[in-house]
C-alpha positions as CSV (number, residue, x, y, z in Angstrom):
1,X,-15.1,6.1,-18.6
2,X,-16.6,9.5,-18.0
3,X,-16.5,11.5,-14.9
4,X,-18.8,11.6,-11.6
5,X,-22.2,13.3,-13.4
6,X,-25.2,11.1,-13.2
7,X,-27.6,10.6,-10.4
8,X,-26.6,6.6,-10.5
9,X,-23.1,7.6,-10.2
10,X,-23.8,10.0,-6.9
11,X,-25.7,6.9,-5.3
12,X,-22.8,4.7,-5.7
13,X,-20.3,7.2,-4.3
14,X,-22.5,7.3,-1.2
15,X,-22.4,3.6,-1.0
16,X,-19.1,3.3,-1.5
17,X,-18.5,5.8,1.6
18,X,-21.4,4.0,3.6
19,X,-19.0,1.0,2.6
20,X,-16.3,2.5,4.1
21,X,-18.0,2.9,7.7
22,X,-19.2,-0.3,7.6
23,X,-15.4,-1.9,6.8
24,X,-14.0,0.5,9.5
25,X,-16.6,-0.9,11.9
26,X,-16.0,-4.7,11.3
27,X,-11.9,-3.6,11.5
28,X,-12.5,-1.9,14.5
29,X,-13.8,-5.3,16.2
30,X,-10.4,-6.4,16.3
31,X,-7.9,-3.0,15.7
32,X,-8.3,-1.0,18.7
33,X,-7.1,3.0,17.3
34,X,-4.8,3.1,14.2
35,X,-7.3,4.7,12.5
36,X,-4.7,6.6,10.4
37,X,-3.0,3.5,9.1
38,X,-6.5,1.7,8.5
39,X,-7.4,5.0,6.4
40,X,-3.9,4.6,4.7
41,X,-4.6,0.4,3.5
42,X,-8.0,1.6,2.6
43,X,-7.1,4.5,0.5
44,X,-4.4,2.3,-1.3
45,X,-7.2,-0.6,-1.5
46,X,-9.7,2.0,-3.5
47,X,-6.8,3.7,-5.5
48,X,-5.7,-0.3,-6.8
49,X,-1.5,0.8,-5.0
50,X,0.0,-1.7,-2.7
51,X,1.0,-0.5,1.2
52,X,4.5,-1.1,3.2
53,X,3.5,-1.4,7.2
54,X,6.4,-0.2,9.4
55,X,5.9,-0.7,12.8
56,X,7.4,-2.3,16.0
57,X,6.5,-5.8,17.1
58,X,2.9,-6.4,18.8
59,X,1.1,-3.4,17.2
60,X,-1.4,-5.7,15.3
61,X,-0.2,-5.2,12.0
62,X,-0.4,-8.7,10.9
63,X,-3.8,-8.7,12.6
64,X,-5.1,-5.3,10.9
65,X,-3.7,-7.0,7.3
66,X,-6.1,-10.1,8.2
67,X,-9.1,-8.5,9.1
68,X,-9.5,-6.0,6.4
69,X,-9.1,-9.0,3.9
70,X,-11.8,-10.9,6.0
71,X,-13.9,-7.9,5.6
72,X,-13.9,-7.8,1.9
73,X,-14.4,-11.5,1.5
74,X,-11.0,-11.4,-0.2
75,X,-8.8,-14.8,-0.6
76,X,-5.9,-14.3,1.8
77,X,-2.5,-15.2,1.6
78,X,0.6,-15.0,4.2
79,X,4.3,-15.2,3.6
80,X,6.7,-15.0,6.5
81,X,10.0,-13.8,5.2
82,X,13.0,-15.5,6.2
83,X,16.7,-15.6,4.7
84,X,16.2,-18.9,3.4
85,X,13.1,-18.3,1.5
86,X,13.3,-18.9,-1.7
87,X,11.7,-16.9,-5.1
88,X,9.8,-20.1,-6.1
89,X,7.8,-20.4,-2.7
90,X,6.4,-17.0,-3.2
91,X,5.7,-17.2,-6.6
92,X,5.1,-21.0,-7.5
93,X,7.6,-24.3,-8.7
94,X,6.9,-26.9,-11.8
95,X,6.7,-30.3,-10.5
96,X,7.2,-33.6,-12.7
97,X,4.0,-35.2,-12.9
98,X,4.2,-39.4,-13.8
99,X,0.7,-40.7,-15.8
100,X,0.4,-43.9,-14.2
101,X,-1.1,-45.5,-17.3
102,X,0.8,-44.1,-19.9
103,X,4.1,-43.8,-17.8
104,X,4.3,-40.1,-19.7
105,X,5.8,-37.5,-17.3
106,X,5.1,-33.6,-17.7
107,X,5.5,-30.4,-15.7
108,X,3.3,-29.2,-13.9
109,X,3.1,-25.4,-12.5
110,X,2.4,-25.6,-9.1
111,X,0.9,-21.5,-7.7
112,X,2.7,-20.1,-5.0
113,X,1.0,-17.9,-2.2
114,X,1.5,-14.7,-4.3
115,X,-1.9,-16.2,-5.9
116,X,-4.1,-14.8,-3.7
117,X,-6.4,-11.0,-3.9
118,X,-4.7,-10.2,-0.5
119,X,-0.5,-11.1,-0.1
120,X,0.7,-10.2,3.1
121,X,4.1,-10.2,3.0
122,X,6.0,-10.1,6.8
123,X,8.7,-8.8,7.5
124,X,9.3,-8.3,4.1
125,X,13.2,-7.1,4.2
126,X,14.4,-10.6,6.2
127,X,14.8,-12.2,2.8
128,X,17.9,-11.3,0.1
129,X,17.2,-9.1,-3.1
130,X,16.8,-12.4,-5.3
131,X,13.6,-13.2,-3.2
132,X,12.4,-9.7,-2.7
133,X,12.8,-9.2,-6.5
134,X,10.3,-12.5,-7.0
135,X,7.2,-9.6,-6.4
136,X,8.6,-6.8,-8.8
137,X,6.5,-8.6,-11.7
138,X,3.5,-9.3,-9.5
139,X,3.6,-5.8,-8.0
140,X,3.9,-3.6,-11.1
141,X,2.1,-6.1,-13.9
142,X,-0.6,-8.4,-11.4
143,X,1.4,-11.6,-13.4
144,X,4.0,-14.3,-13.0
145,X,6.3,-15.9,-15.2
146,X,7.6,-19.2,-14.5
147,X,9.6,-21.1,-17.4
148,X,8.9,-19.4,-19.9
149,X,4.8,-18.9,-19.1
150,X,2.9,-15.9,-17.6
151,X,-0.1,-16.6,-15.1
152,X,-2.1,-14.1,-14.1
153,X,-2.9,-13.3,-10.5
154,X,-6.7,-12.8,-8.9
155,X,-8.2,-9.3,-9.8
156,X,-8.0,-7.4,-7.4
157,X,-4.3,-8.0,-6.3
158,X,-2.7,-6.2,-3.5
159,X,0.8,-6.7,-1.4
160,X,0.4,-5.8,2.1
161,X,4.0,-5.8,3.3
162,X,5.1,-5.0,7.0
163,X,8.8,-4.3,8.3
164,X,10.4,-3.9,11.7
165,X,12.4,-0.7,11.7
166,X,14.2,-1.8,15.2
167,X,16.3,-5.3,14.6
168,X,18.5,-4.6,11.7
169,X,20.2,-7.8,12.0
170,X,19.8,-10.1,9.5
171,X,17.6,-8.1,7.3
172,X,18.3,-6.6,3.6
173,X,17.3,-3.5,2.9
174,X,14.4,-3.1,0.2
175,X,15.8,-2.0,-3.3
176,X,14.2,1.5,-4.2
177,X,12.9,-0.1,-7.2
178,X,11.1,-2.1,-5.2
179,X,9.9,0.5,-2.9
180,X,8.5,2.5,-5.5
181,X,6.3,-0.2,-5.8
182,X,4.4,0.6,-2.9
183,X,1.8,3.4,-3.3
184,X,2.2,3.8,0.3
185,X,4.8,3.9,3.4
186,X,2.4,3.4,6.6
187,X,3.8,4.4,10.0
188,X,2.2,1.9,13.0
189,X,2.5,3.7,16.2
190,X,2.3,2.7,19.9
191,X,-1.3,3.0,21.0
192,X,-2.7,5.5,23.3
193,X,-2.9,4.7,27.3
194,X,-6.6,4.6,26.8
195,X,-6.4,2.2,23.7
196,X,-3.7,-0.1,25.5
197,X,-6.1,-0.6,28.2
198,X,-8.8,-0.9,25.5
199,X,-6.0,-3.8,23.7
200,X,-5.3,-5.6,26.9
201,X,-9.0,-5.6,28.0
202,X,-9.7,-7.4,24.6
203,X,-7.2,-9.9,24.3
204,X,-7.1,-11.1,27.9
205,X,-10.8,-12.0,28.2
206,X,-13.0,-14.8,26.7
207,X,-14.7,-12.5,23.6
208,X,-13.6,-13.5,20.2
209,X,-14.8,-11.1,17.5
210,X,-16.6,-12.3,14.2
211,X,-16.1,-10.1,11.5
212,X,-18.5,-9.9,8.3
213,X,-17.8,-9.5,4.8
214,X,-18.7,-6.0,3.7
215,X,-17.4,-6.5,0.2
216,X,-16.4,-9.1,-2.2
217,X,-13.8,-8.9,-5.1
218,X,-16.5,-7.7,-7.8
219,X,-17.4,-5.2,-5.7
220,X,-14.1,-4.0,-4.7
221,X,-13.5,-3.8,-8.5
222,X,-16.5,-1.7,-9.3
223,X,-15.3,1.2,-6.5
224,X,-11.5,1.1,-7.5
225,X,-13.2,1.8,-11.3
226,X,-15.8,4.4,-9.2
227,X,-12.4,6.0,-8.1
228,X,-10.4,6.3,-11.4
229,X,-13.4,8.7,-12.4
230,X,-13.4,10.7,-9.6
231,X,-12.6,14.2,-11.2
232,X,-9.8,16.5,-10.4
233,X,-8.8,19.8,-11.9
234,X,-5.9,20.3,-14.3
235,X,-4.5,23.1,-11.2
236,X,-4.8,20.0,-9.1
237,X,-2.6,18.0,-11.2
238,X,-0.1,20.5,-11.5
239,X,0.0,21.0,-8.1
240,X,0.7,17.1,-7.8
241,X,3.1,17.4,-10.2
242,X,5.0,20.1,-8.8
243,X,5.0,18.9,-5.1
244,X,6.9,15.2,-7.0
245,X,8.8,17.3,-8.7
246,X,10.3,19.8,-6.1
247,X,11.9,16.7,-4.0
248,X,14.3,16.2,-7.0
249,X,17.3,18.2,-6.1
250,X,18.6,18.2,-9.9
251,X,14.9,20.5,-10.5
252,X,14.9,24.3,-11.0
253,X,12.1,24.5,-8.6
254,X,13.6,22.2,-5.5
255,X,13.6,24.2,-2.7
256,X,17.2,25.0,-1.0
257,X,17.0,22.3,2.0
258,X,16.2,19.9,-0.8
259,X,19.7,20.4,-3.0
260,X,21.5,19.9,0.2
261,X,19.6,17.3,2.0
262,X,18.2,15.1,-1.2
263,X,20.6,12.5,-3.0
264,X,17.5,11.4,-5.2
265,X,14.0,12.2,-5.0
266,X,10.6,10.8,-6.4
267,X,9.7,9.6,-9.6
268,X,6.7,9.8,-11.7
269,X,4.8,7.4,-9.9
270,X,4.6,9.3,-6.9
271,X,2.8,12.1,-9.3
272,X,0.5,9.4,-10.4
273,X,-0.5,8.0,-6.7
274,X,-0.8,12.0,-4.9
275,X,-3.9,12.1,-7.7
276,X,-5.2,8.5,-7.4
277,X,-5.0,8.5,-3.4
278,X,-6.8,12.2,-3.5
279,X,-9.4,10.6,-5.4
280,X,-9.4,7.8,-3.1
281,X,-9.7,10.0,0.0
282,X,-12.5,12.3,-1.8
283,X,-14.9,9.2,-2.6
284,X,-14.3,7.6,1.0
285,X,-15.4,11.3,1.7
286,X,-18.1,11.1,-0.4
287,X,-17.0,14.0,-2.3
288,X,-17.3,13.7,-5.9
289,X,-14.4,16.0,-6.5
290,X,-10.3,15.7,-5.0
291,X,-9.2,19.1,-3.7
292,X,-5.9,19.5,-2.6
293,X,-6.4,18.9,0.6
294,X,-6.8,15.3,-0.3
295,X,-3.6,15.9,-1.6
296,X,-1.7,16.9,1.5
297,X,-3.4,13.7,3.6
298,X,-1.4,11.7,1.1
299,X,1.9,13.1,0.5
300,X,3.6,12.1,3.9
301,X,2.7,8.3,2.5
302,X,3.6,8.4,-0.6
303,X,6.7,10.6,-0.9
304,X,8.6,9.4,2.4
305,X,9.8,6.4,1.1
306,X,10.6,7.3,-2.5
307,X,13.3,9.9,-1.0
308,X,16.7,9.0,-0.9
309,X,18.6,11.5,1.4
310,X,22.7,11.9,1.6
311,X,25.3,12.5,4.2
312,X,24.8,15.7,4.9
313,X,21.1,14.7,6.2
314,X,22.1,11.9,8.3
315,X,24.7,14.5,9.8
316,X,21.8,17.2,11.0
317,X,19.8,14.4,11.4
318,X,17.0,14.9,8.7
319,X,15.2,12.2,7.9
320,X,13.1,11.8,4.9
321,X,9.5,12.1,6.6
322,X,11.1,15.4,8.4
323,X,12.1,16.8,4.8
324,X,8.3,15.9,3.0
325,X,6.3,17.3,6.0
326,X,8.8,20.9,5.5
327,X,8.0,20.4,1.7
328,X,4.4,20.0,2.0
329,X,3.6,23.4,4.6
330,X,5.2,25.3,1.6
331,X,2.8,27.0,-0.1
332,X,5.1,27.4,-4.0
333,X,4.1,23.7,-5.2
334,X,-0.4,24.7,-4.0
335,X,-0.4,27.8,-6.0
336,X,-0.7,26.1,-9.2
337,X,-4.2,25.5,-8.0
């Protein structure tokens, strides 16, 4: 596919951010503020990336999840994690079939809820690594194997997962394999007093909202495509490149605090989502070009939780977020552009 250069190609970048409004409208019926975290699952819903929804109980996340799948017309699928769940009731079982005239039994595959354009997965790290592993395939290749066959999942195909960073009991911490998965790490904060009044006003009366499809799949499909050939320069790229790059302590150009605060940092797939969720945040724009400030309103997301930070952090009490947002006011990784 070519770049952004036609007329027809500026008309449907203005839909697509007039189709932006119009989702953040029908979410807003329901969502009273988050608007950073509905930005966030729409940017990774353009840029084809799955998001991880961290948050306490009760701030709508299941809720927000819901709604923007009701709003693109999108099949919808909900898995409550538990420490007895087990990898087939994610991803499907074979069942023995009996023909009742012929008396000939077979298997039969029956598809889990992972089969769905929309998967939300909650409370994703209350299940062990054997289930959690059951979505590496799904995440990474939008297929599932089961005995020996490979199904494919609906196109477009995104995990919505959401974790409760408070009540570590019971819970198993996500494998960074499989957090590298996830284009995005989405904080969900408290609410303002103004949009807790707003909440409480909403949810205690007799008003039910109805939310209307905005898009479908085929559409959704045509504007992640619309994304892809969003153009950026080869200064932006290098500026990606180097801002993935610097949070590897083992790199010449890591910055000090990085060596002694970084055990491991991002891999190339963070390099490849800064780009894709710049593009992303241009077109919702309706820019037809990423800049680096497209960059910036992306790193946070996608380098926090691809950052493995060692003792010496936890004992001056750095945490990863607190090390990206240092790394990304520097100005050494920008001036490639």
């Amino acid at each position: 596919m070519t770049a952004i250069d036609t007329t027809d190609d500026v008309g449907q970048l203005a839909h697509l951010a007039r189709s932006v409004s119009a989702l953040r409208a029908q979410v807003a019926q329901c969502i009273v503020g988050q608007d950073t975290v509905i930005d966030g699952v729409l940017t990774a819903l353009l840029a084809g990336g799955h998001s991880l929804l961290i948050g306490v109980p009760g701030l709508a996340k299941t809720l927000l999840v819901s709604t923007i799948a009701e709003a693109l017309e999108l099949s919808f699928n909900r898995v409550q994690f538990t420490p007895d769940l087990m990898p087939g009731d994610i991803t499907g079982t074979e069942l023995v079939e009996e023909d009742p005239a012929s008396g000939h039994r077979a298997f039969r595959f029956v598809p889990g809820p992972v089969f769905a354009n929309v998967l939300l997965a909650d409370e994703i790290n209350r299940t062990p690594p054997k289930t959690q592993a059951a979505l590496l395939q799904a995440m990474q290749e939008h297929q599932v194997t089961a005995a020996g066959k490979t199904y494919a999942l609906p196109d477009p195909f995104f995990v919505l997962a959401t974790q409760n960073p408070i009540e570590q009991e019971g819970t198993y911490p996500l494998p960074e394999a499989q957090l590298d998965r996830f284009m995005l790490e989405l904080r969900v904060g408290y609410p303002s007093r103004d949009e807790e009044e707003a909440v409480v006003e909403r949810t205690t009366g007799s008003r039910s909202a109805v939310i209307r499809p905005v898009l479908d799949a085929v559409a959704l499909r045509g504007m992640q495509g619309l994304v892809r050939r969003i153009p950026v320069s080869k200064g932006l790229v290098r500026a990606a490149v180097s801002l993935a790059r610097m949070t590897r302590p083992q790199d010449v150009d890591a910055p000090g605090f990085i060596r002694e605060y970084v055990e491991w940092g991002a891999g190339p797939r963070a390099s490849q989502y800064l780009v894709l969720g710049a593009k992303a945040r241009a077109a919702m724009d309706g820019r037809p070009m990423a800049d680096l400030d497209d960059v910036k309103s992306v790193a946070a997301a996608v380098l926090r939780h691809r950052i493995v930070t060692n003792f010496s952090a936890e004992a001056a009490d750095r945490k990863s977020e607190d090390i990206v947002a240092e790394l990304v006011r520097g100005k050494e990784w920008g001036a490639a552009t």
